[in-house]
Each structure stands twice: as structure tokens, then as C-alpha cells.
N, C-alpha and C positions, 0 to 999 in steps of 0.2 A: 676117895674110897672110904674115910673113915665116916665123914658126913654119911655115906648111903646104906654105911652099915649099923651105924649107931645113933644116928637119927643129926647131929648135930653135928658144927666144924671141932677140931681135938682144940683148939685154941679159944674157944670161943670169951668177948667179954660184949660189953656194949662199950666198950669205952677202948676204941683204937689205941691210943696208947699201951692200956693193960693188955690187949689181944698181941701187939707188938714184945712187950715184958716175955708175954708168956712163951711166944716162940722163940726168941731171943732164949732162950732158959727152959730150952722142952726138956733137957734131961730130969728138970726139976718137975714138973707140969705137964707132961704127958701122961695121960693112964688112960686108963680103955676101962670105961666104968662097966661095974660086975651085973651090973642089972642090964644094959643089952643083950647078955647072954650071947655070947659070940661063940661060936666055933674054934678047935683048938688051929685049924687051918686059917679061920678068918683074925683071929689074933695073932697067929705067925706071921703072917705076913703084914699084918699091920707093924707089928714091932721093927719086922725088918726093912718097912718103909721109911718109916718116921725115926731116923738114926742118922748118925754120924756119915757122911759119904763116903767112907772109906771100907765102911761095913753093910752100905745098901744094896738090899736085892734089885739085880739091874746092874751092877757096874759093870759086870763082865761081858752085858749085851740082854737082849732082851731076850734072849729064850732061858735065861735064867728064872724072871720072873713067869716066861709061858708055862716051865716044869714045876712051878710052887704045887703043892698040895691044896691052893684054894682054887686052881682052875682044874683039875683032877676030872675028866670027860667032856672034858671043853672044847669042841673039837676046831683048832683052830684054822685048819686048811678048807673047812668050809664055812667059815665066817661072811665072807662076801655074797655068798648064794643063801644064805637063811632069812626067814622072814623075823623081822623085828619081831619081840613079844608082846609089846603093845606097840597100837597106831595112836594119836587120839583124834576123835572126831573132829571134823570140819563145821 
């Protein structure tokens, strides 16, 4: 989710090890840089993704994360019947 919101992975290095470091040590290394210009919903629930498990959106079941403020008209009982918003061509 972070990659498709801010263009890149939240860990990102070219050097496997350091990408390793850095998750290993997200409290340190984690930010949501201010030029994506996120949403106060699309940084909520980022923060509450990338956290300690015992405080992640989702532990108590998935409709925790369905009721976030970033899927807010989402309409999930008709997910299976909608058409993709993009196909790409053949």
C-alpha cells in the first residue's frame, strides 16, 4: 500500500542488506515523506499498518481495516460485480 501511494517501497535501499537494517529498525526508518502529499486518511492508516503487531490495524479482524477512513465509500459488498478500472490491452 505504501509503494502505490508514494511511489516507492517505505524500506527501500539497493543494497539488500541496508533494506534488511532498515526494516529490522522501522521505528527508526520509517517516514512517509512530506512531498507525496498524502491524505490525512492515507497516512492514518499507513502509520497503523507499518507498526508493532500488537497495535496493527487488522488484529481484531478485517473489517477493522474495511471501517478505516481511507476506504470511506468503498463499497465493499459489491466488489466481486464491478468492473476493474483499468483492463490493459492485449
Amino acid at each position: 500500500m505504501f509503494e502505490m501511494l508514494v511511489g516507492y517501497p517505505p524500506f527501500f535501499s539497493d543494497e539488500p542488506a541496508i533494506t534488511c537494517q532498515k526494516i529490522m529498525h522501522w521505528k527508526k526508518t520509517f517516514t512517509i515523506p512530506p512531498e507525496a502529499k498524502l491524505s490525512p486518511a492515507s497516512t492514518d492508516i499507513l502509520k497503523k499498518m507499518i507498526c508493532d503487531a500488537d497495535n496493527r490495524l487488522g488484529k481484531n479482524g478485517v473489517d477493522e481495516i474495511k471501517k478505516h477512513a481511507f476506504f470511506e465509500g468503498f463499497e465493499w459488498e459489491k466488489i466481486r460485480g464491478s468492473k476493474a478500472p483499468y483492463i490493459p490491452s492485449v
